[in-house]
Residue, then its C-alpha position, 0 to 999 in steps of 0.5 A: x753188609x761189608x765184609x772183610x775178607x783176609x787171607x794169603x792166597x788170593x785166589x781163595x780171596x777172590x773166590x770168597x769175594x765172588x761168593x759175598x757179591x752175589x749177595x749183595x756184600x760189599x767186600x774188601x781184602x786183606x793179605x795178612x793179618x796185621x793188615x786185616x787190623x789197620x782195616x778193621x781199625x780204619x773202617x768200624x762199619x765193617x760187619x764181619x771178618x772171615x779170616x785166615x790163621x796160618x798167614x805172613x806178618x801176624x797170624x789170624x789168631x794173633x790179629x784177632x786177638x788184636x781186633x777184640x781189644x777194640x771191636x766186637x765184630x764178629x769173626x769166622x775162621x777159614x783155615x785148613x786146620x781141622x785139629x780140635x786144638x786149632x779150633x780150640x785156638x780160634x775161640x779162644x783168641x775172639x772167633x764165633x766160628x769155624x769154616x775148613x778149607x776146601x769148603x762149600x760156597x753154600x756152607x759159607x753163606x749160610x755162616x755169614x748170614x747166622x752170624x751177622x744176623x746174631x749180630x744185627x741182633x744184639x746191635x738193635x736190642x743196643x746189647x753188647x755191641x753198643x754198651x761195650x766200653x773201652x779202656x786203655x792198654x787193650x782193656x775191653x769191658x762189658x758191663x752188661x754181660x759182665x765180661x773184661x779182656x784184656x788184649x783179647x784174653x778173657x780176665x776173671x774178674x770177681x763180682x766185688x771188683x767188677x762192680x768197682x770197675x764198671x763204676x769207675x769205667x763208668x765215670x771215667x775222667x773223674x777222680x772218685x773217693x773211697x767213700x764215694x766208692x763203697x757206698x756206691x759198690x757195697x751199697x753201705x754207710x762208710x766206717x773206719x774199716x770201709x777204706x780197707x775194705x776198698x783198698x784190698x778190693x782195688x789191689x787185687x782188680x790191679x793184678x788182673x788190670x795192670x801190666x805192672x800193679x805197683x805203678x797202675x796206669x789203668x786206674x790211677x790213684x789221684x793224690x787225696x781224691x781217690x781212684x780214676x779210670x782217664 
């Protein structure tokens, strides 16, 4: 497996990397965590990031939040905090799991491997790795457990909306009608009040989704079409 390793100090760096060799893994390395990005961006066949928090130019937490807006890869924090509020911080950002320094080389071995076997998993089962459907502005949807983030921030997202936005997401690139779209969502013959219904539906999906509601960029209104997810 190849496995990215991200940390400031080099020598846990090299310690770590000794550590996944003699496995087998193929590793490679990264300093702070706006390069762990860009890496993480180029190389979409890296199977898991072990990373750092307190780190220069942008933190674990911060680049983690940034990897989740594109990329599922699953991710173990290594850090020398131990507050449950640090590790409070480092699920929320997008991490599956916590290592604190100094740690055994055993222990790490063990994580790596539950964690990218949880992986492989969901990956053969073509579960929420492969259906996962990303938008623009950072926006990540899951329609299978039916999950949205946002720049790694979870969105509550109601049941109603989801629906509309896993079927716009899911026929991205083509603008679709009010009628289309109840009929298809609510699963009924569109009336007068239908429109309203949809309208006041999408207004509030737009809140969740858009960084200004009032000019949406996300899902566009095309003029006497409808709504479009590009």
């Amino acid at each position: 497996m190849k496995i990215l390793v991200t940390d400031d100090e080099k020598e846990i760096r090299k310690i770590v990397r000794l550590l996944l060799e003699s496995k087998g893994h193929t590793v490679v390395e990264a300093s702070d965590g706006e390069s762990a990005v860009a890496l993480v961006t180029e190389n979409r066949d890296i199977d898991l990031c072990i990373m750092d928090i307190m780190m220069p130019k942008l933190s674990g937490i911060d680049a983690v939040r940034e990897i989740r807006s594109f990329s599922p890869v699953p991710v173990l924090f290594l850090t020398a905090k131990s507050m449950d509020s640090d590790k409070e911080s480092a699920y929320s950002s997008g991490g599956d799991d916590y290592l604190v320094k100094p740690f055994g080389g055993t222990e790490l071995l063990m994580k790596v491997e539950a964690l990218t076997r949880r992986y492989n998993h969901y990956k053969a089962k073509g579960d929420t790795v492969e259906n996962i459907i990303k938008l623009s502005f950072g926006i990540v949807l899951n329609p299978d457990t039916r999950e949205v983030f946002k720049n790694g921030e979870s969105l509550d997202i109601r049941d109603k909306e989801m629906d509309l936005l896993i079927y716009l997401a899911t026929n991205r690139g083509r603008a679709i009608g009010v009628d289309e779209l109840y009929r298809s969502v609510w699963g009924e013959i569109p009336l007068p009040s239908s429109s309203n219904t949809v309208t006041v539906h999408m207004l509030n999906l737009r809140r969740k989704l858009e960084d200004v509601p009032s000019s949406p960029k996300v899902i566009r209104t095309v003029w006497e079409k409808g709504y479009q997810i590009d």
